[in-house]
Backbone as JSON, one array per atom type, in Angstrom:
{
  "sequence": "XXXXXXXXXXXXXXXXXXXXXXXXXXXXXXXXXXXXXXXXXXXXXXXXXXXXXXXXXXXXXXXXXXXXXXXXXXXXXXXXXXXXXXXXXXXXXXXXXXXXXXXXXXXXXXXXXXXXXXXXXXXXXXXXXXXXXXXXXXXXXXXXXXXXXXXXXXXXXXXXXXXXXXXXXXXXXXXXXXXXXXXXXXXXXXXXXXXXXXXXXXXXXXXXXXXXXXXXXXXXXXXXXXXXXXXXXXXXXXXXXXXXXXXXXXX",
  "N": [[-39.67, 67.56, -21.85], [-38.04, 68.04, -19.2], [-34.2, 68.46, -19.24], [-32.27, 67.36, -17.08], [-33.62, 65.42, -16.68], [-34.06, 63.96, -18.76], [-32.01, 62.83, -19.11], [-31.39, 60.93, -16.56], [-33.17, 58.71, -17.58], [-32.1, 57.99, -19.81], [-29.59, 56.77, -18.6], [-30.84, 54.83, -17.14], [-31.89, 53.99, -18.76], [-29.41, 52.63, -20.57], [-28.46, 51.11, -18.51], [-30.11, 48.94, -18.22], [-30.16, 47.45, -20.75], [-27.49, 46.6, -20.46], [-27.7, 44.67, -18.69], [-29.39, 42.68, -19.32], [-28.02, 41.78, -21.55], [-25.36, 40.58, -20.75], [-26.56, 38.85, -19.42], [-27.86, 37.32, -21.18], [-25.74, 36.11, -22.65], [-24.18, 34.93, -20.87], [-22.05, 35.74, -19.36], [-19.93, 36.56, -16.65], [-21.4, 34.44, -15.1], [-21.37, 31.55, -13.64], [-21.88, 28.03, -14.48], [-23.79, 25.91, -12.19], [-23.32, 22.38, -11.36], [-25.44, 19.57, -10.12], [-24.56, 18.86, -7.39], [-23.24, 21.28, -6.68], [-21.06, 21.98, -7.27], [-18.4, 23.15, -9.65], [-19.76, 23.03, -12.82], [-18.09, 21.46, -15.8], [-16.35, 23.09, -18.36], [-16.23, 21.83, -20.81], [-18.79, 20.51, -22.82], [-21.29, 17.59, -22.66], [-21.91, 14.87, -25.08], [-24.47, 14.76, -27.21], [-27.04, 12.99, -25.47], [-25.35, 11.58, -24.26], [-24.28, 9.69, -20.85], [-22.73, 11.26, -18.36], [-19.02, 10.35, -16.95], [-18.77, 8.5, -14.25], [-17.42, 9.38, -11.13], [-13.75, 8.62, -10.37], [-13.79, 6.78, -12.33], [-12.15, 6.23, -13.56], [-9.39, 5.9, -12.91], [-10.1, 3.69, -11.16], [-10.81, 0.95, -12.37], [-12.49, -1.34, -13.23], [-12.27, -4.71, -12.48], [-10.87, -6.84, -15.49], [-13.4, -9.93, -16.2], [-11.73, -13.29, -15.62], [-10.69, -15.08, -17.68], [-12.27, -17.89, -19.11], [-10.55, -21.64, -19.15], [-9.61, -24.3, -21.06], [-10.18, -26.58, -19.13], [-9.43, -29.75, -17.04], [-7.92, -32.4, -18.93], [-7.86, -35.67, -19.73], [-5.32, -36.47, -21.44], [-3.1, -34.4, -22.25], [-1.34, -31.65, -25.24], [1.48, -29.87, -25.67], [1.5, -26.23, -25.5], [0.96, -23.85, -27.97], [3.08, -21.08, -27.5], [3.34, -17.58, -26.95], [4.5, -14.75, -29.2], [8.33, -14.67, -29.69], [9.63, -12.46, -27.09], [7.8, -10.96, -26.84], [6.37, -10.25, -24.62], [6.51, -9.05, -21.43], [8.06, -8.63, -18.18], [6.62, -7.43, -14.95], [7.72, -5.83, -12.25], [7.51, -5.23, -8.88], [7.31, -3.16, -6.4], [9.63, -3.86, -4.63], [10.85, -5.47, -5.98], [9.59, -8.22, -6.42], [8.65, -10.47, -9.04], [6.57, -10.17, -11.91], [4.08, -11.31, -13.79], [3.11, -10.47, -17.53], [0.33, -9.02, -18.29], [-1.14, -9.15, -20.89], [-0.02, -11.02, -22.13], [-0.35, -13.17, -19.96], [-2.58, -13.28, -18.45], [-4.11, -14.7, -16.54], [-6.25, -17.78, -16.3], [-8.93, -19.86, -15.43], [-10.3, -22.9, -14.45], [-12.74, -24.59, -15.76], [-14.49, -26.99, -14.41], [-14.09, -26.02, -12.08], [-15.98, -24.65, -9.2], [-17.62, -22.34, -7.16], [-19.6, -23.97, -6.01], [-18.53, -26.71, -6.01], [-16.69, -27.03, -4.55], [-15.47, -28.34, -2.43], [-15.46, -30.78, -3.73], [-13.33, -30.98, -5.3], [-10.9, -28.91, -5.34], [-10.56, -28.37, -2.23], [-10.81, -31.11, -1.65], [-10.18, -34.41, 0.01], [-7.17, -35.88, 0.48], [-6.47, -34.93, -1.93], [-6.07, -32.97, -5.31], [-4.86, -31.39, -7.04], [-3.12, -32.74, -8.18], [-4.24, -34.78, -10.03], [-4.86, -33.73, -11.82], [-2.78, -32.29, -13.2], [-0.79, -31.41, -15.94], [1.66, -33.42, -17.61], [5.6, -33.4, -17.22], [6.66, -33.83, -19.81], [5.54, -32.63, -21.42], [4.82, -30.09, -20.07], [7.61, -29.35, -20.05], [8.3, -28.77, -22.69], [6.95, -26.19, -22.92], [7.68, -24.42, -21.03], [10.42, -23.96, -22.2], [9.75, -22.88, -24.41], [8.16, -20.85, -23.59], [9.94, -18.87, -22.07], [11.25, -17.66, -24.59], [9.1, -16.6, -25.1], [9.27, -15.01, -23.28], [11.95, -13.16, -22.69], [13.72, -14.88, -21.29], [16.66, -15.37, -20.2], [18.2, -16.52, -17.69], [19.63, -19.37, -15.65], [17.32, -22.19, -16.33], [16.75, -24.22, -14.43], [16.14, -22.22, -12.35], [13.77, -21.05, -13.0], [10.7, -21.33, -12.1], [7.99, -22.74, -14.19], [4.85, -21.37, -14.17], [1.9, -21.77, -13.06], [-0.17, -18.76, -12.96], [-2.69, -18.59, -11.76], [-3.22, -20.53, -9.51], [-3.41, -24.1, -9.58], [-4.64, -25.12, -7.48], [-6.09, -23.39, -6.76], [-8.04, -23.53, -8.4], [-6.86, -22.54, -10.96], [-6.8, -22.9, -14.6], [-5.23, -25.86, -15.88], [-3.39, -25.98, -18.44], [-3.95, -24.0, -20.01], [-2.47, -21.83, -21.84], [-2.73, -19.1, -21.26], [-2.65, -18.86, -18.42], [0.03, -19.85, -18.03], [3.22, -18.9, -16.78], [7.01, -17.95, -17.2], [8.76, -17.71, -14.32], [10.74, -15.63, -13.07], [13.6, -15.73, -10.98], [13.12, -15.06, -7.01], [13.95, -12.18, -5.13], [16.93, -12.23, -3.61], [17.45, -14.85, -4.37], [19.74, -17.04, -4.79], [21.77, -18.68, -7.08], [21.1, -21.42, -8.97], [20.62, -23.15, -7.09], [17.68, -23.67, -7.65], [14.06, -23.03, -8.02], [13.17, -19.84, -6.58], [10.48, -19.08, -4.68], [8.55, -17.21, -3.37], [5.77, -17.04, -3.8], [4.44, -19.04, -3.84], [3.42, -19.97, -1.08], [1.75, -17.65, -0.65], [-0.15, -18.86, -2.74], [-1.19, -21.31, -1.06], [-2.28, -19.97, 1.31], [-4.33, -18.56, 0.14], [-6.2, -21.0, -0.64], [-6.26, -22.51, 2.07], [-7.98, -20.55, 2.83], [-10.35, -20.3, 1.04], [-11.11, -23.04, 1.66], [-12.02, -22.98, 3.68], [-14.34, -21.18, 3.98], [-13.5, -18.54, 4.52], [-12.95, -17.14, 2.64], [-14.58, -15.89, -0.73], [-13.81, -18.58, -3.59], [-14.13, -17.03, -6.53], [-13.25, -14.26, -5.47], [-10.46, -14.7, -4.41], [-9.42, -16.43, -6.98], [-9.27, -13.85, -8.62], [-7.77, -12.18, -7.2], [-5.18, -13.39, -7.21], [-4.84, -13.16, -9.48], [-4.64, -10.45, -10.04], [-2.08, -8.9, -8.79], [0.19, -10.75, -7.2], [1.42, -10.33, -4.9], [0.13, -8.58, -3.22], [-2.49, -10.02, -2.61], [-3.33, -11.22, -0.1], [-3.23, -9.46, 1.79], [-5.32, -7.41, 0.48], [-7.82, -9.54, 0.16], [-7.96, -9.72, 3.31], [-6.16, -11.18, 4.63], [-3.98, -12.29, 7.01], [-0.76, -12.63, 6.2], [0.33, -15.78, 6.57], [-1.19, -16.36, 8.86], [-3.98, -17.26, 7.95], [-2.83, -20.05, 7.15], [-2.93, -21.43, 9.29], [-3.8, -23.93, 9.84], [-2.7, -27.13, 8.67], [-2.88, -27.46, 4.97], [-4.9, -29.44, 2.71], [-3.46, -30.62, 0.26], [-0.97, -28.84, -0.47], [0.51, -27.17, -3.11], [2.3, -26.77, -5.6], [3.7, -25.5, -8.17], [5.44, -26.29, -10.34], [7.95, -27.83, -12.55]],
  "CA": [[-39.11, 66.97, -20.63], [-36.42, 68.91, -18.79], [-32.66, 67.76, -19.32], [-31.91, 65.99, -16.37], [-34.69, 64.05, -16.92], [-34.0, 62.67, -20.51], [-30.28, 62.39, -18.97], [-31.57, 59.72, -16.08], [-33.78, 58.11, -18.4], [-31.3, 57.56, -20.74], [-28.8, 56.37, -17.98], [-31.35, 53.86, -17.17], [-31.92, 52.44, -20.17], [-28.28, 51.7, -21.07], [-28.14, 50.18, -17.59], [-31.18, 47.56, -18.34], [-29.32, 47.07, -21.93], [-26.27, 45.59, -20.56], [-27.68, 43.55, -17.72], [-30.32, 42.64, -20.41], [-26.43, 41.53, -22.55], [-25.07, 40.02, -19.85], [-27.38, 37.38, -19.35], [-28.28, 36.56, -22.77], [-24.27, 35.96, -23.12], [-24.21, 34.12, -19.94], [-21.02, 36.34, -18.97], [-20.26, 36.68, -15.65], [-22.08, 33.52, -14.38], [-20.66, 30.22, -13.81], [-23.1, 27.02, -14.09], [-23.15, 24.6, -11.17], [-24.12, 21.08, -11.26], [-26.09, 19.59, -8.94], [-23.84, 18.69, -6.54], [-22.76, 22.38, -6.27], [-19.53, 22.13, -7.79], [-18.16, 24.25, -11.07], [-19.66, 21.95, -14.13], [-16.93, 21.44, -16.95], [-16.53, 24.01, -19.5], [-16.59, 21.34, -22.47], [-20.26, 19.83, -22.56], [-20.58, 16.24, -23.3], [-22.12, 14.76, -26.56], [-25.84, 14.85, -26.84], [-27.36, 11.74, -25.25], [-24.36, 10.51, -23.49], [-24.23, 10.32, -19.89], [-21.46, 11.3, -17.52], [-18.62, 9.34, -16.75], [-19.11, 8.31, -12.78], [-16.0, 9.72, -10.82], [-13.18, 7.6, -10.1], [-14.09, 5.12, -13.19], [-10.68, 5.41, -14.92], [-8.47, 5.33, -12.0], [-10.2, 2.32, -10.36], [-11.4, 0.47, -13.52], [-13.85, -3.04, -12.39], [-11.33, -5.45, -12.76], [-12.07, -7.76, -15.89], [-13.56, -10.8, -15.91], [-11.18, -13.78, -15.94], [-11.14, -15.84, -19.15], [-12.02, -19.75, -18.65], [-9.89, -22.1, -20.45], [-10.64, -25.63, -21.94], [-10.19, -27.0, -18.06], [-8.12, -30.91, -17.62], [-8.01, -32.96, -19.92], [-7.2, -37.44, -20.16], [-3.79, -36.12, -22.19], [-2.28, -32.9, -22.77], [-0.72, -31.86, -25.57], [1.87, -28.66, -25.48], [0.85, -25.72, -26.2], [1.98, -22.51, -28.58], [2.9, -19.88, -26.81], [3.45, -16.27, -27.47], [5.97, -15.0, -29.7], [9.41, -14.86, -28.87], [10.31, -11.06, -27.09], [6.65, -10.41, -26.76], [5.83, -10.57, -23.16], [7.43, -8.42, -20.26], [7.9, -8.61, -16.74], [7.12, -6.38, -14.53], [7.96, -5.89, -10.93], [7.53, -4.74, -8.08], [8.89, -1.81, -5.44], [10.62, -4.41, -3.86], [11.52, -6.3, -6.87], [9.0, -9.42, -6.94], [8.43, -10.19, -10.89], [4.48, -10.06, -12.14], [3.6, -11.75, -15.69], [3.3, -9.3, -18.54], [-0.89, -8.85, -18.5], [-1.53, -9.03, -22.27], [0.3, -12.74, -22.31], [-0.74, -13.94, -18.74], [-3.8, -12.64, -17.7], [-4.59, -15.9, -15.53], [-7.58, -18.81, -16.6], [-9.85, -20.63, -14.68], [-10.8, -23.98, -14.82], [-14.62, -24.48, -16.19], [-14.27, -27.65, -13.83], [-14.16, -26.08, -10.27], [-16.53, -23.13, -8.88], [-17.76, -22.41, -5.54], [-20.43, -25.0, -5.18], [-18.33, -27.96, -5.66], [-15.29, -27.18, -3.8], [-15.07, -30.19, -1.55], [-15.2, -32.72, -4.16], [-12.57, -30.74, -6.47], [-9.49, -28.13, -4.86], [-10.87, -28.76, -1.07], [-11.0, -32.64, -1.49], [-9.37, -34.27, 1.16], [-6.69, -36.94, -0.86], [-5.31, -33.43, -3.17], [-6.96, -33.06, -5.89], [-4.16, -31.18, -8.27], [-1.73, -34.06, -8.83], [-4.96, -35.3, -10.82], [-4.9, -33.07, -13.22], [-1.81, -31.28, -13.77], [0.03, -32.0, -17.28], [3.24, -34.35, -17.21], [6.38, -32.61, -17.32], [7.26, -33.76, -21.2], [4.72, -30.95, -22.55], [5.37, -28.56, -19.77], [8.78, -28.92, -20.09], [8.74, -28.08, -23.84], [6.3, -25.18, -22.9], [8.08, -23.36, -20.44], [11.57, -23.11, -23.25], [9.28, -21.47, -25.87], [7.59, -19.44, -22.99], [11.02, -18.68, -21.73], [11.71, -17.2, -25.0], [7.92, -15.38, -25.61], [9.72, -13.5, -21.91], [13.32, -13.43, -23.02], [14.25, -15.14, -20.12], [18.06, -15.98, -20.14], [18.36, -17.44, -16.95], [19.2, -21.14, -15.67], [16.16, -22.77, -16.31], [16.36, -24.77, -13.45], [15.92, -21.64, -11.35], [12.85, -20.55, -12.95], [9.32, -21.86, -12.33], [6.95, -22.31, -14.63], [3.97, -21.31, -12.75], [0.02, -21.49, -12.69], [-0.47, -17.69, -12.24], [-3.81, -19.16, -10.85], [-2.51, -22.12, -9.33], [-4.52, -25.07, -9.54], [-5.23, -25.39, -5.97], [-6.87, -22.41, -6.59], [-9.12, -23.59, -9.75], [-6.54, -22.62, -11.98], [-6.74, -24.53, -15.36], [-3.88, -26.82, -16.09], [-2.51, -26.14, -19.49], [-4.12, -22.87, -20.61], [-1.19, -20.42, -22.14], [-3.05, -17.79, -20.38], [-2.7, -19.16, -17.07], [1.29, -20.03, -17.42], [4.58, -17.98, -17.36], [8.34, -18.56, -16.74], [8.3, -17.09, -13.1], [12.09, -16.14, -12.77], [13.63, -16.43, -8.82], [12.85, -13.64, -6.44], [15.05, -11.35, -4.9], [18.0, -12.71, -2.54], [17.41, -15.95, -4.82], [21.33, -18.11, -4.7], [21.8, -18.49, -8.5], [21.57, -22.58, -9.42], [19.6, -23.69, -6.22], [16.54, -24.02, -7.82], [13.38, -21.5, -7.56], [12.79, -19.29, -5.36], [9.1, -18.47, -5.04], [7.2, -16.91, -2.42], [4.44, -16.81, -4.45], [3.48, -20.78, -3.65], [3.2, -19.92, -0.06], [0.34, -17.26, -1.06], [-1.42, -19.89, -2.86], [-1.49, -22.13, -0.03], [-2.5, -19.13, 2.56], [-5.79, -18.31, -0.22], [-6.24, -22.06, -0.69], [-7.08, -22.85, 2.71], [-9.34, -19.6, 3.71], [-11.02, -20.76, 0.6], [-11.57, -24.08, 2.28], [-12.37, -22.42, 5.48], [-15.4, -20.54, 4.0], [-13.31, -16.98, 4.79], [-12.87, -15.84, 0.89], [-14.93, -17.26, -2.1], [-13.11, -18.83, -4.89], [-14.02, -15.76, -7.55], [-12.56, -13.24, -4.99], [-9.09, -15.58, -4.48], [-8.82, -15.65, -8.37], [-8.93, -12.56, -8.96], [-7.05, -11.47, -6.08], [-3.96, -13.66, -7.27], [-4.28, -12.98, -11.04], [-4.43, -9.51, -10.47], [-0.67, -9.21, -7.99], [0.19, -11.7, -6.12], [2.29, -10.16, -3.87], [-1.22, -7.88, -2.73], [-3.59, -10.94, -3.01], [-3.15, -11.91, 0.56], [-4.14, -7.87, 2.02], [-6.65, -7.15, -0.46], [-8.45, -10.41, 1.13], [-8.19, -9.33, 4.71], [-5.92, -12.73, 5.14], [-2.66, -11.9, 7.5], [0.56, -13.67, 5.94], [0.3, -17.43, 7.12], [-2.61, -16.8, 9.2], [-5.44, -18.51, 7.41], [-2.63, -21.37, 6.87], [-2.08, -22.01, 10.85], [-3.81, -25.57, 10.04], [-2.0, -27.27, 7.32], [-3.67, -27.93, 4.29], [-4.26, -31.06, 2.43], [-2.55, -30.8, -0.65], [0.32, -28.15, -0.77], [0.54, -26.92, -4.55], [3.95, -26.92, -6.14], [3.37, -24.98, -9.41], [6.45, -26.2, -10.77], [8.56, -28.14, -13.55]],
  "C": [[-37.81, 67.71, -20.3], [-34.99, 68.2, -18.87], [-32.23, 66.95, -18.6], [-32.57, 65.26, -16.4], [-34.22, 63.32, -17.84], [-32.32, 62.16, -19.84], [-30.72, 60.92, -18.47], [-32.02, 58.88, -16.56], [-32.73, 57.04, -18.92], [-29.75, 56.35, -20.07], [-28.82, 54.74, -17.84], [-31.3, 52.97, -17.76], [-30.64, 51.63, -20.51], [-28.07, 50.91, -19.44], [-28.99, 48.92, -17.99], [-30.56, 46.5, -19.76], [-28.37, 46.2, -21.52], [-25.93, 44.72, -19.53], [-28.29, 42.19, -18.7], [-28.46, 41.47, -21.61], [-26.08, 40.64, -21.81], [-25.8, 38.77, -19.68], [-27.96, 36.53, -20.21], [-27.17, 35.66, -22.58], [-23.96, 34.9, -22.04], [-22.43, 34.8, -19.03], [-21.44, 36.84, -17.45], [-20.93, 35.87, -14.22], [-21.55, 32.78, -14.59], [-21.81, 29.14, -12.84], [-22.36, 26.23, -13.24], [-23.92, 23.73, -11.69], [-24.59, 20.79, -10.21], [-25.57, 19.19, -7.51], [-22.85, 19.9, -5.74], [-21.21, 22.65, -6.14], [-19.18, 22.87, -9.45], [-18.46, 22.67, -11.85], [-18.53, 23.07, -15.34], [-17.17, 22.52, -18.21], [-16.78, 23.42, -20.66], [-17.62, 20.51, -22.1], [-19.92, 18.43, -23.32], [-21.63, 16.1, -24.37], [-23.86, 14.56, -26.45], [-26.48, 13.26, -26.34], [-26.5, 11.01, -24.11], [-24.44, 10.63, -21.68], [-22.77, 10.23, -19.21], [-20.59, 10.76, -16.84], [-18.74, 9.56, -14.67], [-17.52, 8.71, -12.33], [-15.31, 8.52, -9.83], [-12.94, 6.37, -11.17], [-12.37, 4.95, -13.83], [-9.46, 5.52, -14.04], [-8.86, 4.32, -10.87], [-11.17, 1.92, -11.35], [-12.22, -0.67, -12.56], [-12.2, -3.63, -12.98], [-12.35, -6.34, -13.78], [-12.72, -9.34, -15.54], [-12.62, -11.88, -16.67], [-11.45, -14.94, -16.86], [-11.32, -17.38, -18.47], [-11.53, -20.61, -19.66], [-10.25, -23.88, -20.35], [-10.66, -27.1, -19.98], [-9.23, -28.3, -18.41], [-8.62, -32.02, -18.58], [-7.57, -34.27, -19.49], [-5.15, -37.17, -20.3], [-4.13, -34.64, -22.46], [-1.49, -32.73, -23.76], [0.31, -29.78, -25.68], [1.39, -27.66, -26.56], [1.43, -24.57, -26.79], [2.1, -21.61, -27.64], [3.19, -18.88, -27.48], [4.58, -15.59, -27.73], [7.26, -14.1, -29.18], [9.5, -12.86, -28.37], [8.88, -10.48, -27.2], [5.96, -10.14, -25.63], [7.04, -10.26, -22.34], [7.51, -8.47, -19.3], [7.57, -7.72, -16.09], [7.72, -6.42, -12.91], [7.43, -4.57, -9.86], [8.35, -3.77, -7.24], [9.71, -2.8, -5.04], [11.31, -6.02, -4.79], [10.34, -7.79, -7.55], [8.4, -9.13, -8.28], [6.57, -10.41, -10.46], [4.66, -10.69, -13.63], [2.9, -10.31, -16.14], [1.37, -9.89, -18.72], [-1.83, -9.35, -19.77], [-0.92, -10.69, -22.59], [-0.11, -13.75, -21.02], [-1.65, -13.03, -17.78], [-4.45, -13.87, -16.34], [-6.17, -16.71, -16.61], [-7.61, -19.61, -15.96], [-10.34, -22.17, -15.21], [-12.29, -24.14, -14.61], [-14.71, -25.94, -14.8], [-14.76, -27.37, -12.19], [-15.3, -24.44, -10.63], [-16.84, -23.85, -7.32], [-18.55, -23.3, -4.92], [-19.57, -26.28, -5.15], [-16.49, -28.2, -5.19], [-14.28, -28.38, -3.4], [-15.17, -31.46, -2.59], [-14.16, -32.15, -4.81], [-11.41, -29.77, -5.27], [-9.74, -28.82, -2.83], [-10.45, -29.97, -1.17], [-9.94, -33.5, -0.55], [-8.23, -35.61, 0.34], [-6.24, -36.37, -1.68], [-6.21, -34.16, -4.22], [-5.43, -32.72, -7.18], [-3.35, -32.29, -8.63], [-2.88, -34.61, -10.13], [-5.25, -34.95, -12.12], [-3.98, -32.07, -13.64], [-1.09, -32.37, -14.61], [1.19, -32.35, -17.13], [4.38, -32.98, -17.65], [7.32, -32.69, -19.09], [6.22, -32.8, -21.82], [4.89, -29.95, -21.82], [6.64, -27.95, -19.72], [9.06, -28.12, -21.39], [8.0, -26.59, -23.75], [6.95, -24.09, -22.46], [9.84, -23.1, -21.1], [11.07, -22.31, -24.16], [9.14, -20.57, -24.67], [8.77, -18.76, -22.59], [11.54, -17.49, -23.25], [10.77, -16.2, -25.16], [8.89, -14.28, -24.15], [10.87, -13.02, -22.04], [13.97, -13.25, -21.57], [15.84, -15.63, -20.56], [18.63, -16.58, -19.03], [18.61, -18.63, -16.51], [18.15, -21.26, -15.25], [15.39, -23.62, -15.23], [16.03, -23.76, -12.05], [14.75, -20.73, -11.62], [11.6, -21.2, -12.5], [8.39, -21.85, -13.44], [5.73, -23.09, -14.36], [2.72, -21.03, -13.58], [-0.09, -20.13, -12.12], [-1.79, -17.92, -10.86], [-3.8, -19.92, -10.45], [-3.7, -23.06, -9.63], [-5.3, -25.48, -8.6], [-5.87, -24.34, -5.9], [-8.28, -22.0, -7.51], [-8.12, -22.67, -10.51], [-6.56, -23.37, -13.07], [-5.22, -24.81, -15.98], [-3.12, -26.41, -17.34], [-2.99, -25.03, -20.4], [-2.43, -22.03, -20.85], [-1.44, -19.53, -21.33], [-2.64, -17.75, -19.0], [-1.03, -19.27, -17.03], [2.3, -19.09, -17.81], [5.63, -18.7, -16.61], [8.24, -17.75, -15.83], [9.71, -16.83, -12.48], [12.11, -16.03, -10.74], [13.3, -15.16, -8.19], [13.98, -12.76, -6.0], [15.6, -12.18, -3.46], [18.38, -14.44, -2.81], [20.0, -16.24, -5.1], [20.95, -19.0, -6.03], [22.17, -19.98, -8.5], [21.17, -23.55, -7.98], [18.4, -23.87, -6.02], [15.75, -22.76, -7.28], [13.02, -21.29, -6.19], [11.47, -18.4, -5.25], [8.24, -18.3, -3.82], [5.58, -16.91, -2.38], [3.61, -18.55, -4.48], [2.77, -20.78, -2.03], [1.92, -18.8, 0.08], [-0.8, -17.9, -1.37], [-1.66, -20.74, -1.69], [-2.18, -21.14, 0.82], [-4.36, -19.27, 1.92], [-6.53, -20.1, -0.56], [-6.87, -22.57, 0.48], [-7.65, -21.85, 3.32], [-10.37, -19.92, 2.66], [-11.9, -22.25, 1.52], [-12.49, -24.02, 3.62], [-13.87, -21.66, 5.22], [-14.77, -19.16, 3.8], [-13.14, -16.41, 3.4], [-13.78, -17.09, 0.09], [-13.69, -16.95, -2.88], [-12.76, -17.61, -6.03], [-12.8, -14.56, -6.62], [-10.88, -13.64, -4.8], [-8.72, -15.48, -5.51], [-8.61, -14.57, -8.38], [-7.75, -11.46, -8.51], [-5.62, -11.89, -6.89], [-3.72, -13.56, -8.71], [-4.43, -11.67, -11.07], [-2.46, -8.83, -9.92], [-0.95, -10.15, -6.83], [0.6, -11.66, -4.39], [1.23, -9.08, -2.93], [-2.38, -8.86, -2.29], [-3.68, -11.12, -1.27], [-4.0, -10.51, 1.56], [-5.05, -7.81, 1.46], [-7.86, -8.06, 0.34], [-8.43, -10.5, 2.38], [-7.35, -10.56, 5.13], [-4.58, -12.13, 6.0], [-1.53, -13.21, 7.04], [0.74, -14.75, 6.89], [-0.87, -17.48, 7.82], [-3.62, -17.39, 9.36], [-4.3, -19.62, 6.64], [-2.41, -22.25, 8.13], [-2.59, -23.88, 10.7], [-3.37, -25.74, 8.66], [-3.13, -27.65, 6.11], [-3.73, -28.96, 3.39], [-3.39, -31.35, 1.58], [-1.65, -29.26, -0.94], [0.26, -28.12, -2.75], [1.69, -26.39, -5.17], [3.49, -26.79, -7.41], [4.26, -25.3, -10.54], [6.81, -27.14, -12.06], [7.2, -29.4, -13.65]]
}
């Protein structure tokens, strides 16, 4: 075979060689997924499937615990220990219960079918079952200390994250915190809580049909100071007719 021949030949071949390399090696190529976006360089574990996007910056919210609902008698209850439970707040200051000590609980008692004989009921319904003020009084000085509240006492609340007018239950730990005053609060004039005028707003659109019950919990045990947006409700709005029993979360 003449020289330039075996040359091209030979040219050839190492060309087919190191396309032939190349694609074994996978060099040079970048796998898509099916959505025609670059898949991840670290593969996931055999079997498992792929986490859905979005899951860990908009978690499900969980489901809220139910606690022993009301009771004949109450008797106070432990709370959580002292310097264990934090506040947090808000941009514009309003406090929040510390998650891990006041997650909110539900009363096994109320749900959405029997509204009208229980939070709806026309005659108030919470006075009936909220715990006297000699066990919640001793409750909310321990809880006072599980928050290391130092405050006068008479200017905190301690509050039904889930109120009761909202199927909160009465004497769960979970459900109560010391709720200090809000911002522009006048130190020794008793609390100052915007956060009762929320419950009343989801209280009667509950009544009204416009939110269920589950979506109202949730709404107000996750911030309160959101609960009212989140539910499409405009501040006072769904309270323009009054409602029957007003819910005073207090001492």
């Amino acid at each position: 075979m003449p020289a330039p021949a075996r040359g091209a030949l030979a040219i050839a071949a190492a060309v087919l060689l190191a396309a032939a390399a190349g694609c074994s090696s996978g060099g040079g190529h970048t796998a898509k997924d099916s959505s025609g976006g670059k898949a991840s360089s670290h593969s996931s574990a055999p079997g498992s499937a792929p986490a859905a996007a979005g899951d860990a910056a908009h978690p499900a919210p969980a489901a809220i615990v139910t606690g022993p609902g009301p009771k004949s008698s109450y008797d106070a209850q432990p709370q959580p220990a002292a310097g264990s439970c934090h506040y947090r707040y808000t941009a514009d200051k309003q406090p929040l219960p510390d998650p891990n000590c006041t997650p909110g609980a539900i009363s096994p008692a109320v749900n959405q079918g029997n509204i009208n004989d229980t939070i709806c009921k026309p005659g108030g319904y919470t006075s009936t079952i909220r715990p006297p003020v000699n066990v919640t009084g001793k409750e909310k000085t321990e809880n006072a200390k599980s928050y290391g509240y130092t405050g006068p006492m008479g200017d905190a609340e301690y509050d039904h994250l889930i109120s009761l007018q909202l199927g909160g239950d009465p004497n769960d730990p979970r459900n109560l915190w010391i709720q200090p005053p809000s911002p522009g609060h006048v130190p020794g004039k008793g609390p100052n809580n915007p956060k009762d005028s929320v419950e009343t707003h989801l209280h009667t659109a509950i009544c009204k049909g416009q939110v269920t019950l589950t979506a109202a919990q949730q709404a107000i045990a996750t911030d309160w100071t959101t609960a009212e947006a989140k539910l499409g409700i405009s501040k006072g709005g769904a309270a323009a007719t009054p409602t029957t029993e007003p819910d005073a979360d207090g001492d």
